[in-house]
BARODO-80973 format. One line per 5 residues: number of its first residue (from 0); their letters; for each residue z, y, x of N, C-alpha, C. Coordinates in nm, 3 decimals. Atoms other than C-alpha are relative to their C-alpha. Layout:
residues N
NUM	A	Z,Y,X,Z,Y,X,Z,Y,X | ... $
end
This chain:
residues 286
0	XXXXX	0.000,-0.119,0.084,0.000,0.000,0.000,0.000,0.125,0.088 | -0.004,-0.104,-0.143,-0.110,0.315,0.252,-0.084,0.107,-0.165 | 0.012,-0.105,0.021,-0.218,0.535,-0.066,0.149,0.049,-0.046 | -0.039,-0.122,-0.017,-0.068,0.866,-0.088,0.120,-0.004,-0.157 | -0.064,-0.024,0.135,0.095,0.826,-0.463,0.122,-0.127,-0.002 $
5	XXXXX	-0.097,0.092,-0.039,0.327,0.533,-0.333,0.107,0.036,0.074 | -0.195,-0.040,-0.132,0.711,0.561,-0.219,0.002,-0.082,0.052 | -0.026,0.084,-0.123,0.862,0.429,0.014,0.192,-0.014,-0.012 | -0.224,-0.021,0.002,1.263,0.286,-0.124,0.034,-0.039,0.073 | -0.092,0.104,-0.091,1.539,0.180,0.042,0.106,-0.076,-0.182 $
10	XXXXX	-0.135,0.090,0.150,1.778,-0.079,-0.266,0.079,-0.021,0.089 | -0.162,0.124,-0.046,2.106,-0.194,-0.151,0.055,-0.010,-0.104 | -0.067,0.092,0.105,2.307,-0.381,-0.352,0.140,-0.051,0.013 | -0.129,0.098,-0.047,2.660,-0.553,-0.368,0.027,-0.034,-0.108 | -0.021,0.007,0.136,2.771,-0.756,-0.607,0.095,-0.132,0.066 $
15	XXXXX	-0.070,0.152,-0.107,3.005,-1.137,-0.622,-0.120,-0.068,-0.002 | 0.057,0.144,-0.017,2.801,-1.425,-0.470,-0.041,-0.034,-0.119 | 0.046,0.074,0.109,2.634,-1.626,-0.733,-0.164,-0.026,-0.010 | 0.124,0.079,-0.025,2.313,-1.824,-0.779,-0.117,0.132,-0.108 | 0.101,-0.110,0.028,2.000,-1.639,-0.907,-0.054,0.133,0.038 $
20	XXXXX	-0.028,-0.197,-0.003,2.077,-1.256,-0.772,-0.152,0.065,0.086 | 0.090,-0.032,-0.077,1.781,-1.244,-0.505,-0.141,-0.036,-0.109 | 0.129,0.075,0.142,1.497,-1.432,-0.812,0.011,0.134,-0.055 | -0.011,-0.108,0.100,1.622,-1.169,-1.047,-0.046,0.187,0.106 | 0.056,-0.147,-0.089,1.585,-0.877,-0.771,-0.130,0.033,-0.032 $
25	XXXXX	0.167,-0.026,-0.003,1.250,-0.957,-0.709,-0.061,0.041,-0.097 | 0.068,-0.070,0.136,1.137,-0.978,-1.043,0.027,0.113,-0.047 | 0.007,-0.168,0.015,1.261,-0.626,-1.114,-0.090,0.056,0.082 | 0.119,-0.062,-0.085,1.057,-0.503,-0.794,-0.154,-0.020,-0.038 | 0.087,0.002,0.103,0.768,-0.697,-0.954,-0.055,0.124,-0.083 $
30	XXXXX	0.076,-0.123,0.153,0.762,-0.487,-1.282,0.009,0.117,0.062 | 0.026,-0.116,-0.063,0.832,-0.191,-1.066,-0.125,-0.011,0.091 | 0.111,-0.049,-0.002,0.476,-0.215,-0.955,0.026,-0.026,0.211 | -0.048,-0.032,-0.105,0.672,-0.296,-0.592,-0.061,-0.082,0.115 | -0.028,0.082,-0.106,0.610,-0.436,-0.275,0.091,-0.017,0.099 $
35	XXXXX	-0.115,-0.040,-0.142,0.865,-0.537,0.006,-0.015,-0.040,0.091 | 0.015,0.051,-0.115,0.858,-0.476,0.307,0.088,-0.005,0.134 | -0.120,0.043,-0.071,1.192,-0.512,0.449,0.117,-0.065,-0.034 | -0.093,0.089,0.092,1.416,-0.780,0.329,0.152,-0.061,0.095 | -0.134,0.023,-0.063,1.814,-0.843,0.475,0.072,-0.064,-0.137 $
40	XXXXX	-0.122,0.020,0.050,2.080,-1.007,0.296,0.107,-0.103,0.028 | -0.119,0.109,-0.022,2.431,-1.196,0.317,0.077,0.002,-0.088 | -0.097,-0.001,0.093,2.670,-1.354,0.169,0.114,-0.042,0.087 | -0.152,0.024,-0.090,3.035,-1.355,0.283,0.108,-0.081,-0.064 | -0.099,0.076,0.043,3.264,-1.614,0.279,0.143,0.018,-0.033 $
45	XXXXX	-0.155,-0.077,0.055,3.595,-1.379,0.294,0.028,0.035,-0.099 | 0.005,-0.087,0.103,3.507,-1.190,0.030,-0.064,-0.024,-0.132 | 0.080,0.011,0.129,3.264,-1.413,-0.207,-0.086,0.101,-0.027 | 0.132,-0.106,0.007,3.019,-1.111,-0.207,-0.113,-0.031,0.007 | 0.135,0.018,-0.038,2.660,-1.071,-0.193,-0.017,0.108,0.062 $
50	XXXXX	0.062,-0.131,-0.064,2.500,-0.773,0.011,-0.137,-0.017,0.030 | 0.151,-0.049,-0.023,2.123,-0.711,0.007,-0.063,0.160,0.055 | 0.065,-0.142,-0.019,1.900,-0.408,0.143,-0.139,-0.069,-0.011 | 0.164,0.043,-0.002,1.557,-0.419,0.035,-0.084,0.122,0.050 | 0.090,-0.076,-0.024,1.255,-0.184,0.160,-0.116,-0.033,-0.094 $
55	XXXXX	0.045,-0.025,0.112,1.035,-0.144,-0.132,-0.150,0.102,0.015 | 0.122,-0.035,0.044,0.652,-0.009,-0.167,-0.014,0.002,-0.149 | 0.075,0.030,0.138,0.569,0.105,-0.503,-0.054,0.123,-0.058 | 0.104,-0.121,0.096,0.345,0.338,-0.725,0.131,0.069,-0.101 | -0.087,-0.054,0.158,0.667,0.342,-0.994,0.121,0.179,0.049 $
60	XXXXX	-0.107,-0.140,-0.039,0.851,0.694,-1.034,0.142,-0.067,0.012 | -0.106,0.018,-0.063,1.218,0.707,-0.910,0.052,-0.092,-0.204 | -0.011,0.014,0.112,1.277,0.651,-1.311,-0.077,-0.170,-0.049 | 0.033,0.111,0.020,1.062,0.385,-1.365,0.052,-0.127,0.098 | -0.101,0.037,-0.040,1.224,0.209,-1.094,0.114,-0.023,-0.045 $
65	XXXXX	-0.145,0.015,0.037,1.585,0.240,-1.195,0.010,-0.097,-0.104 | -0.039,0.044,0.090,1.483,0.126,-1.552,-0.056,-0.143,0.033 | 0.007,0.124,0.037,1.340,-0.210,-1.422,0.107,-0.070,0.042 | -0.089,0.007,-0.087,1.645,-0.224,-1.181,0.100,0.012,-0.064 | -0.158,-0.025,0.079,1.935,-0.154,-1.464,0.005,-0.141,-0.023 $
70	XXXXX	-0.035,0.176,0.013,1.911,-0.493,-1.632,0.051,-0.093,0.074 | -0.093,0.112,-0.108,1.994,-0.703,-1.318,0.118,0.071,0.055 | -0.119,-0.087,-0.053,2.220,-0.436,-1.208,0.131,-0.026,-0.079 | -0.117,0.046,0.084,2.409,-0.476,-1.543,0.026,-0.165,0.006 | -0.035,0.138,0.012,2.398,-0.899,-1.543,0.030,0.002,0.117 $
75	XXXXX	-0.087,0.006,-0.162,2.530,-0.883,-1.198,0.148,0.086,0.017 | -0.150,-0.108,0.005,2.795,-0.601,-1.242,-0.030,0.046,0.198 | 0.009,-0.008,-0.172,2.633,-0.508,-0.876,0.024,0.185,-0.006 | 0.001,-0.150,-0.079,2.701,-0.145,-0.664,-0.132,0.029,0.030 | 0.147,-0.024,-0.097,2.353,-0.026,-0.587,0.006,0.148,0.014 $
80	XXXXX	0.040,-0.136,0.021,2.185,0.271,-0.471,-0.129,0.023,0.051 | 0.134,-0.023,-0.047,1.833,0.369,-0.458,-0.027,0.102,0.025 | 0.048,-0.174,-0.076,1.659,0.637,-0.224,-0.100,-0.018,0.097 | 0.154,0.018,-0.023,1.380,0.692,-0.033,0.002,0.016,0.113 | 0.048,-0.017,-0.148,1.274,0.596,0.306,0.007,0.152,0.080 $
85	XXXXX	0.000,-0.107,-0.074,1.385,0.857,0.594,0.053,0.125,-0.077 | -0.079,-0.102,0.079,1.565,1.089,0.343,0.083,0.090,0.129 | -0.115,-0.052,-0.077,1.752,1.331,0.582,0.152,-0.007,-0.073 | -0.146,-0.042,0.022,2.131,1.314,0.528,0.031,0.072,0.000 | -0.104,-0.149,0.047,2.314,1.618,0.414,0.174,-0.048,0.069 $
90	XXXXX	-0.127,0.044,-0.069,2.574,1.560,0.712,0.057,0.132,0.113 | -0.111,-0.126,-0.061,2.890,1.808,0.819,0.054,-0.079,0.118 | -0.051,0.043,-0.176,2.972,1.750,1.222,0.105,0.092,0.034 | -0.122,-0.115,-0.056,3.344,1.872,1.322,-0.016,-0.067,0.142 | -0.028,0.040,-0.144,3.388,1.888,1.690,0.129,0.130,0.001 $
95	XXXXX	-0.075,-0.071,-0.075,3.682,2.043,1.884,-0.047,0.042,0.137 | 0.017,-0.064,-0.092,3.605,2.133,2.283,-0.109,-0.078,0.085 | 0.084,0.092,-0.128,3.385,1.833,2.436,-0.149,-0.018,-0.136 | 0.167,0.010,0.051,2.988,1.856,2.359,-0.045,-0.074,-0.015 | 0.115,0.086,-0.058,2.847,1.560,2.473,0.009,-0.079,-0.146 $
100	XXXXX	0.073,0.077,0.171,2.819,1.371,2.077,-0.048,0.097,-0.069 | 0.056,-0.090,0.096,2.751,1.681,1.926,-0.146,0.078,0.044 | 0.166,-0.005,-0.046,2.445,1.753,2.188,-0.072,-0.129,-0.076 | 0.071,0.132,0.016,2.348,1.420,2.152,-0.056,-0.041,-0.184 | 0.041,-0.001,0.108,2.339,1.416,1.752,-0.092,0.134,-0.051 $
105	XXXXX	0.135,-0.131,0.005,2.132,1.773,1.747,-0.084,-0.018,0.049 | 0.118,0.013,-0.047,1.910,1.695,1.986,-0.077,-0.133,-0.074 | 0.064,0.136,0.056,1.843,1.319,1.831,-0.092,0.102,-0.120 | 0.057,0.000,0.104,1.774,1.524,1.470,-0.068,0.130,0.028 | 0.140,-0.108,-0.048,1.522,1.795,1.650,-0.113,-0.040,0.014 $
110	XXXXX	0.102,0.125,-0.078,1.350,1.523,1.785,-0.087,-0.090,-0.120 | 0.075,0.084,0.157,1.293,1.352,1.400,0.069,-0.149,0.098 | -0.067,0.117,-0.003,1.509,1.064,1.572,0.079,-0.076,-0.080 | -0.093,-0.031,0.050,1.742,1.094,1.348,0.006,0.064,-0.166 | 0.001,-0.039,0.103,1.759,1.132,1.007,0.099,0.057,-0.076 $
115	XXXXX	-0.093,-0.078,0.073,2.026,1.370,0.898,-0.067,0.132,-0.003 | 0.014,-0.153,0.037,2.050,1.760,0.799,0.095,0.025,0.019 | -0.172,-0.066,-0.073,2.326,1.952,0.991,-0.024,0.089,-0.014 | 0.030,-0.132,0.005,2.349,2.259,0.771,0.137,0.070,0.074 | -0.092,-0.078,-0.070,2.672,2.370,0.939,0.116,-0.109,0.118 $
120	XXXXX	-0.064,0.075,-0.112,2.895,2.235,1.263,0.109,0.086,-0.074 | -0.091,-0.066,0.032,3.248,2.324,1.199,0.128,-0.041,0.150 | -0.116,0.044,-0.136,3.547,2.350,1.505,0.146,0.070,-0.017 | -0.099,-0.059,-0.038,3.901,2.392,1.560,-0.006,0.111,0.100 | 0.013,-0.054,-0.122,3.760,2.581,1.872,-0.113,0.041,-0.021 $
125	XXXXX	0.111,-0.069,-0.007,3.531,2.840,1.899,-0.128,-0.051,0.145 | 0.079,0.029,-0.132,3.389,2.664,2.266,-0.173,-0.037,-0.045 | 0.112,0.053,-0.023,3.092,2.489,2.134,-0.131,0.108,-0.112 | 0.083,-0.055,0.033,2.912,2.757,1.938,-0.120,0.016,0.026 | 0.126,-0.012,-0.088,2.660,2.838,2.188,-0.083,-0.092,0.006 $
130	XXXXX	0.033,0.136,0.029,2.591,2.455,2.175,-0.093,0.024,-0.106 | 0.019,-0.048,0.089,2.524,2.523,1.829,-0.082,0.048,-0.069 | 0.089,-0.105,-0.009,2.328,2.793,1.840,-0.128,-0.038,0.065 | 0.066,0.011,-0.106,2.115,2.674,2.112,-0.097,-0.091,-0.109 | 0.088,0.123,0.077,1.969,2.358,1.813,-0.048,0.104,-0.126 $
135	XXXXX	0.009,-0.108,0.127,1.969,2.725,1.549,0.075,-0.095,-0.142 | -0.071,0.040,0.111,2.261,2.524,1.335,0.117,0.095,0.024 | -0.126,-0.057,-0.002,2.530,2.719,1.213,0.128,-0.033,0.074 | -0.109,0.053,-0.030,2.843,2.693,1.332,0.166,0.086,-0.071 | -0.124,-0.103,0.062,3.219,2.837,1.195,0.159,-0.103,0.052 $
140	XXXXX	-0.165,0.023,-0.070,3.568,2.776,1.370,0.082,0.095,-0.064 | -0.131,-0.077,0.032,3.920,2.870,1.306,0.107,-0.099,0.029 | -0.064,0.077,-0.052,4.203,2.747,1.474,0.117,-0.081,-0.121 | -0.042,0.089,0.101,4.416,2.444,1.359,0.163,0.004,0.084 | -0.129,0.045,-0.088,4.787,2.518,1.528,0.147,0.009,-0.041 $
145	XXXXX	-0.080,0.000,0.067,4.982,2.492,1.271,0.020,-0.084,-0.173 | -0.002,0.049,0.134,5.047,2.345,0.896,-0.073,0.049,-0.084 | 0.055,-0.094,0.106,4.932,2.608,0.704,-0.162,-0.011,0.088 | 0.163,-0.020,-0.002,4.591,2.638,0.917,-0.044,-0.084,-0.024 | 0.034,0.110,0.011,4.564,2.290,0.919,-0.034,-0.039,-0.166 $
150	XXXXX	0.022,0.058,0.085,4.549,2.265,0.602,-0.132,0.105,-0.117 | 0.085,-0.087,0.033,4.340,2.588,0.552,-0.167,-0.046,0.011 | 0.106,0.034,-0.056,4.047,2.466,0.756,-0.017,-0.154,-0.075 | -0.013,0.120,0.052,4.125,2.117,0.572,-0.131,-0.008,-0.124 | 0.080,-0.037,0.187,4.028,2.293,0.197,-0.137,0.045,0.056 $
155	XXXXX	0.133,-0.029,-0.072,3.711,2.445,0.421,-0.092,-0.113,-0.050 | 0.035,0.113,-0.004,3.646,2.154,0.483,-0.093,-0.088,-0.157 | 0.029,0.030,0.090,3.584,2.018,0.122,-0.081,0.107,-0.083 | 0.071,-0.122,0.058,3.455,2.340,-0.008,-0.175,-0.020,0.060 | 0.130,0.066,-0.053,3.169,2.254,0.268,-0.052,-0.122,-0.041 $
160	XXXXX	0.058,0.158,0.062,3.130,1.923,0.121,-0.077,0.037,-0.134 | 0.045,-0.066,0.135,3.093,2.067,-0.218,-0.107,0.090,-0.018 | 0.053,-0.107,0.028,2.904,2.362,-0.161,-0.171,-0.075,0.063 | 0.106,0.014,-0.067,2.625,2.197,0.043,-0.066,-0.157,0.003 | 0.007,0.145,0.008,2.613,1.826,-0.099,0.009,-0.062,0.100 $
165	XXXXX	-0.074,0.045,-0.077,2.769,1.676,0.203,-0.019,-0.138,-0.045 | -0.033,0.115,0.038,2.701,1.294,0.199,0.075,-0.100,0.126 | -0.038,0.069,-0.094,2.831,1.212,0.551,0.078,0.094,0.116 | -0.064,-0.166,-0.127,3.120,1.412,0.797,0.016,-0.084,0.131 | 0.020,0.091,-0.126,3.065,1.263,1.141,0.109,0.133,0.098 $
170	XXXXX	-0.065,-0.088,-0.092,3.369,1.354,1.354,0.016,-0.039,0.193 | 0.065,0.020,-0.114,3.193,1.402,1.692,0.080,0.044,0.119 | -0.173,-0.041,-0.070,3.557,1.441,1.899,0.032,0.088,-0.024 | -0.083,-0.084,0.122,3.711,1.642,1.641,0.145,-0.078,0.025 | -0.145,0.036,-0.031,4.092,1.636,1.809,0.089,0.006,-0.097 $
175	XXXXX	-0.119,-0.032,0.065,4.277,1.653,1.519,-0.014,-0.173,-0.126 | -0.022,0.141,0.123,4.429,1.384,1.256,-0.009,0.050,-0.137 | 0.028,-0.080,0.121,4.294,1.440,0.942,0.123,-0.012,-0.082 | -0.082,0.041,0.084,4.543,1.425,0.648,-0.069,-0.130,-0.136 | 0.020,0.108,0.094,4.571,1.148,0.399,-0.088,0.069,-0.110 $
180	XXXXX	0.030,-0.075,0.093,4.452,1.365,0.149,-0.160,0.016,0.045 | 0.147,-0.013,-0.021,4.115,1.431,0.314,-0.038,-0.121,0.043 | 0.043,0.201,-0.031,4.057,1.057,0.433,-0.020,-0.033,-0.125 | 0.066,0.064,0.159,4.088,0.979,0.037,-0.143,0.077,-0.053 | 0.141,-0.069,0.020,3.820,1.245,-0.021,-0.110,-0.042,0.035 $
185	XXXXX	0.118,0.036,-0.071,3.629,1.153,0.228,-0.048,-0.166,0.032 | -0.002,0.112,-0.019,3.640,0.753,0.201,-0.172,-0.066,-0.030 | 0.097,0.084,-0.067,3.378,0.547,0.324,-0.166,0.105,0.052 | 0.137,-0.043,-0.023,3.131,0.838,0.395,0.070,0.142,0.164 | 0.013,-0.055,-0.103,3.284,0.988,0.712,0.053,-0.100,0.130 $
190	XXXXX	0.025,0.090,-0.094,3.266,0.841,1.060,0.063,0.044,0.159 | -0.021,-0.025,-0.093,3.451,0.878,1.333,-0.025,-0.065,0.205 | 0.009,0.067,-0.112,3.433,0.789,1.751,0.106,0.020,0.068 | -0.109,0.005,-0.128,3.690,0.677,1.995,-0.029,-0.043,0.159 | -0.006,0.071,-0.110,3.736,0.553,2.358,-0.002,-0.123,-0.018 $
195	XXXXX	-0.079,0.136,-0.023,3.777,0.189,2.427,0.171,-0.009,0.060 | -0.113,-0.020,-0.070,4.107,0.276,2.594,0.135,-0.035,-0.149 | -0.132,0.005,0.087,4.311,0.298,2.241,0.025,-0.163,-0.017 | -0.114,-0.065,-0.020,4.604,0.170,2.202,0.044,-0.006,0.119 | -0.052,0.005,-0.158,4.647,0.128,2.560,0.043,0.134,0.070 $
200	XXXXX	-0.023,-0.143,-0.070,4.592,0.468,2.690,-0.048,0.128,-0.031 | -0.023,-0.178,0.140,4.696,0.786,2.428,-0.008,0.103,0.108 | -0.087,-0.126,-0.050,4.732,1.098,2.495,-0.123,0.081,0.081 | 0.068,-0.060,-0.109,4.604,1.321,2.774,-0.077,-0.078,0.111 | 0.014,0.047,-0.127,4.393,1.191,3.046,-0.028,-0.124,-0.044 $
205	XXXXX	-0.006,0.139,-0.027,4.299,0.862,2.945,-0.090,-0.073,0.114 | 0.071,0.084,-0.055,4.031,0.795,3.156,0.070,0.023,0.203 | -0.104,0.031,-0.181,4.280,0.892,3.509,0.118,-0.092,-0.019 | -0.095,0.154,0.002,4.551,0.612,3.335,-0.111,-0.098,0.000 | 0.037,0.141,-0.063,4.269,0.391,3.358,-0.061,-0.020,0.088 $
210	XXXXX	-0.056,0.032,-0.105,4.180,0.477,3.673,0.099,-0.056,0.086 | -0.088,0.042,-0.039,4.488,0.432,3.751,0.056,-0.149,0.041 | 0.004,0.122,0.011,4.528,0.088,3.624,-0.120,-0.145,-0.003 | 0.125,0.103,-0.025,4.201,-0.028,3.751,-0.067,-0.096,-0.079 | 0.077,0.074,0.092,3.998,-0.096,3.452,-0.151,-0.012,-0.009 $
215	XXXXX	0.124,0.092,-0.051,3.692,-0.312,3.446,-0.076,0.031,-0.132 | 0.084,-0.034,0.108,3.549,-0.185,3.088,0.015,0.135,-0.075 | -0.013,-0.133,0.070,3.454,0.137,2.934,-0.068,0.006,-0.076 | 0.083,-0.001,0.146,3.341,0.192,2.583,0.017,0.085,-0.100 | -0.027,-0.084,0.067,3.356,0.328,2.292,-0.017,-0.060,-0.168 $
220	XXXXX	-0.016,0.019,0.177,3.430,0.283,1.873,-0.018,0.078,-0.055 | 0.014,-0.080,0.098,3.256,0.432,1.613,0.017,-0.073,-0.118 | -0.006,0.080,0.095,3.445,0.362,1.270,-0.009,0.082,-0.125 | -0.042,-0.094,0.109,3.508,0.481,0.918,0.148,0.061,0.030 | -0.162,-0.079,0.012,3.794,0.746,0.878,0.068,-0.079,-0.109 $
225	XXXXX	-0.110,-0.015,0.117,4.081,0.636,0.693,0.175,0.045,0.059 | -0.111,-0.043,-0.020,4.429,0.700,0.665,0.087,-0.046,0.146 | -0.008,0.083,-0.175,4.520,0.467,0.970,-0.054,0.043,0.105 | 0.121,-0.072,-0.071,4.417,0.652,1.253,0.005,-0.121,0.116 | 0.048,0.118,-0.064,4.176,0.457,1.432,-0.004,-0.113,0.008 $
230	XXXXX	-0.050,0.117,0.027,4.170,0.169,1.243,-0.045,-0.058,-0.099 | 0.145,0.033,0.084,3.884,0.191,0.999,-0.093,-0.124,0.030 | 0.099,0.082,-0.029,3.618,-0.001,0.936,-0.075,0.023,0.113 | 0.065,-0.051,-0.090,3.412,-0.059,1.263,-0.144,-0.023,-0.023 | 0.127,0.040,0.015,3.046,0.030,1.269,-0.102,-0.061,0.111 $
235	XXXXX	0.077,0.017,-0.091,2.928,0.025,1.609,0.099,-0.018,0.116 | -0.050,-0.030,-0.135,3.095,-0.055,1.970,-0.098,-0.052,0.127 | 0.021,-0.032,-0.124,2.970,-0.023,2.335,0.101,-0.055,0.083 | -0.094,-0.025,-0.098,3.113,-0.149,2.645,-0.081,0.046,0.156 | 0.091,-0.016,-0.115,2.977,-0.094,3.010,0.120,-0.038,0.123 $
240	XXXXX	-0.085,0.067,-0.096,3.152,-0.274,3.321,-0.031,0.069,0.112 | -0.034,-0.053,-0.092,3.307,-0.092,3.612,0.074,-0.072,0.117 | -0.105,0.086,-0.113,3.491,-0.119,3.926,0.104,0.092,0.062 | -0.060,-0.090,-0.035,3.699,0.036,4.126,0.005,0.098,0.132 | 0.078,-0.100,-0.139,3.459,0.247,4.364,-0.004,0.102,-0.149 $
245	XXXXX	0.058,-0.137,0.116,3.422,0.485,4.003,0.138,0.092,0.016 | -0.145,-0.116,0.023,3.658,0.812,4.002,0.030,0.008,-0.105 | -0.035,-0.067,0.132,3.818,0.960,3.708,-0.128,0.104,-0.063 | 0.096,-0.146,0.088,3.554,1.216,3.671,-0.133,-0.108,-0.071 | 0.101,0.097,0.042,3.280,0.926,3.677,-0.013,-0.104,-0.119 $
250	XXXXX	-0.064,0.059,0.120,3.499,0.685,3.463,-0.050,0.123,-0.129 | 0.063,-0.103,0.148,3.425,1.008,3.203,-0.110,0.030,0.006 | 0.092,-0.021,0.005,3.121,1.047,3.253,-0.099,-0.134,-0.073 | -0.002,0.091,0.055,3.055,0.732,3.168,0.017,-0.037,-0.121 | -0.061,0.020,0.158,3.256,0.695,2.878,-0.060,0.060,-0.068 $
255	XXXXX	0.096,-0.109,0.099,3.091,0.996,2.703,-0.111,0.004,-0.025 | 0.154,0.092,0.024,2.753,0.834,2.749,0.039,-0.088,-0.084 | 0.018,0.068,0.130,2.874,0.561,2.567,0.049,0.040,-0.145 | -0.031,-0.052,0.063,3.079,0.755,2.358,-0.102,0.087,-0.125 | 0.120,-0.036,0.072,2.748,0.956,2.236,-0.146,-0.094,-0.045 $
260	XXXXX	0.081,0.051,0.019,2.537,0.669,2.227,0.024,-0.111,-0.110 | -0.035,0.059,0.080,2.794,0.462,2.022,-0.032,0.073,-0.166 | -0.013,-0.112,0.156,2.823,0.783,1.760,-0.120,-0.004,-0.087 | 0.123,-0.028,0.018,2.473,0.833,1.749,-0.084,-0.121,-0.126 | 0.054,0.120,0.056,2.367,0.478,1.646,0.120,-0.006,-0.139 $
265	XXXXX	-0.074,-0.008,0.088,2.654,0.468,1.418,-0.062,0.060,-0.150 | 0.071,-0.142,0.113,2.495,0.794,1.215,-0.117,-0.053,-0.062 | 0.131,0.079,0.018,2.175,0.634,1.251,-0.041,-0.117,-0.117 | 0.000,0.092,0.100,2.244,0.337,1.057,0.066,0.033,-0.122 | -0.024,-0.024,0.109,2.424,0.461,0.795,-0.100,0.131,-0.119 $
270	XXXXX	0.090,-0.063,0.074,2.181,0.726,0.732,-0.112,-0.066,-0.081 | 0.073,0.139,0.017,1.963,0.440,0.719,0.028,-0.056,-0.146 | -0.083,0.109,0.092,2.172,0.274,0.419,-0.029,-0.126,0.085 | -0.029,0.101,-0.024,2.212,-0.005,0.652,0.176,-0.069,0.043 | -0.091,0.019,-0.036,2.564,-0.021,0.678,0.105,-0.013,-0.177 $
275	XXXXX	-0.033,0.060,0.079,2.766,-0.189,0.396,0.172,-0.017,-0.001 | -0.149,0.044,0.005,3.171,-0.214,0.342,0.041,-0.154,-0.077 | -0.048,0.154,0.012,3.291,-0.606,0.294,0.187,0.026,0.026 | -0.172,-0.054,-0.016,3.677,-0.497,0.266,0.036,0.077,0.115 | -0.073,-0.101,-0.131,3.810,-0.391,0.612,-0.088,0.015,0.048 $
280	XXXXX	0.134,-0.016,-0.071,3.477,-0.444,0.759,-0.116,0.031,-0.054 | 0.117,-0.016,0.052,3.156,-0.422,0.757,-0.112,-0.056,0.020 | 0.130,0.088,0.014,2.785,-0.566,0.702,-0.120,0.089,0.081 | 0.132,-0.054,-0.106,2.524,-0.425,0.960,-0.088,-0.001,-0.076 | 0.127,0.083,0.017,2.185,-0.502,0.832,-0.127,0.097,0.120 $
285	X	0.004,-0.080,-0.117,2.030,-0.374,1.169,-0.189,-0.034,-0.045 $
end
């Protein structure tokens, strides 16, 4: 299908396990006039679930679609959501003082690597503006060093979600712990990145305590936010093996490569709709 009056969907699906669900798909795509041409699915034994993503060719409007797609939707009692190949994401990026994920996700979606829309960056710290500026995305800071700001820049926060349909907040080393209150807001559609180092080595300095303690792997976790910090669902991790000819500065240099390359792919796939929640975890479909 290469004429011009044909979409291009993405379906996902979730629903429980049970015999028929992929027969009945199809035949909806069928009467939607569809072809597919990217087909994933699993079923999980923890959870009794099903999870599908289909890629979809068809002539039918977004409407005609849906209505051949309700019927199995209702005899399944499934989660779906349909949308259209390469859609940019309507996604809010907090950073605090370190660049290197928040280059790395501007430059990816300059490039058309990347399929989001970063109408505004937001920071505890005015440092990375220029950053910012430099891709022509907004940017707006105000410091967080207290209760009351914290919770000022918090309501921001959601106001930006609201005001600018916000479907994804990627926090691209954004130093602060969100509150419970914005983790429930924001559940299952924002994404955070860590070190490999947690819980081993908090705080200040992690990558001169693991100098220190002569560590042989450096990586990085990109998961969902929730209330647990650092302890979400994981979407993506990185490691890369060292020794102990690397300095502290190198050890970070390092890390923040994978650190931006973990984030990146992270964003990537979920912009994608390839990324799926199965209770604590999650379903790739890469």
């Amino acid at each position: 299908m290469t004429d011009a009056s044909h979409s291009h969907w993405i379906l996902t699906l979730v629903c429980d396990d049970r015999p028929g669900i992929v027969h009945a798909i199809s035949g909806a795509v069928v009467e939607a006039r569809g072809n597919i041409t990217e087909s994933q699915q699993f079923s999980s034994d923890d959870t009794g679930r099903f999870f599908m993503r289909l890629q979809v060719e068809s002539a039918a409007s977004r409407g005609e679609f849906e209505a051949a797609l309700v019927p199995v939707t209702e005899r399944y009692d499934m989660t779906w959501k349909l949308d259209v190949v390469g859609r940019p994401l309507r996604t809010l990026v907090l950073v605090s003082t370190a660049g290197h994920c928040l280059n790395d996700l501007l430059f990816r979606q300059r490039a058309g690597q990347l399929a989001v829309d970063i109408p505004l960056v937001m920071s505890n710290h005015p440092d990375l503006q220029e950053l910012a500026s430099f891709y022509g995305v907004p940017f707006e800071s105000a410091p967080v060093k207290d209760t009351e700001q914290k919770a000022a820049f918090e309501q921001r926060v959601l106001e930006v979600v609201t005001e600018n349909d916000i479907e994804l907040v990627v926090l691209a080393r954004y130093m602060q712990i969100l509150s419970p209150e914005l983790c429930a807001a924001l559940e299952g559609k924002a994404i955070n990145i860590h070190h490999s180092f947690l819980p081993g080595f908090k705080g200040a300095s992690p990558y001169r305590q693991a100098h220190a303690r002569g560590v042989k792997l450096i990586g990085a976790t990109a998961h969902f936010v929730t209330s647990d910090l650092d302890e979400g669902p994981i979407i993506e991790q990185n490691v890369v093996r060292v020794d102990h000819s690397r300095t502290p500065s190198q050890l970070m240099a390092i890390g923040q490569d994978e650190e931006s390359r973990t984030l990146t792919q992270a964003v990537k796939w979920f912009a994608e709709d390839r990324v799926l929640l199965d209770g604590a975890r999650t379903i790739i479909f890469k």
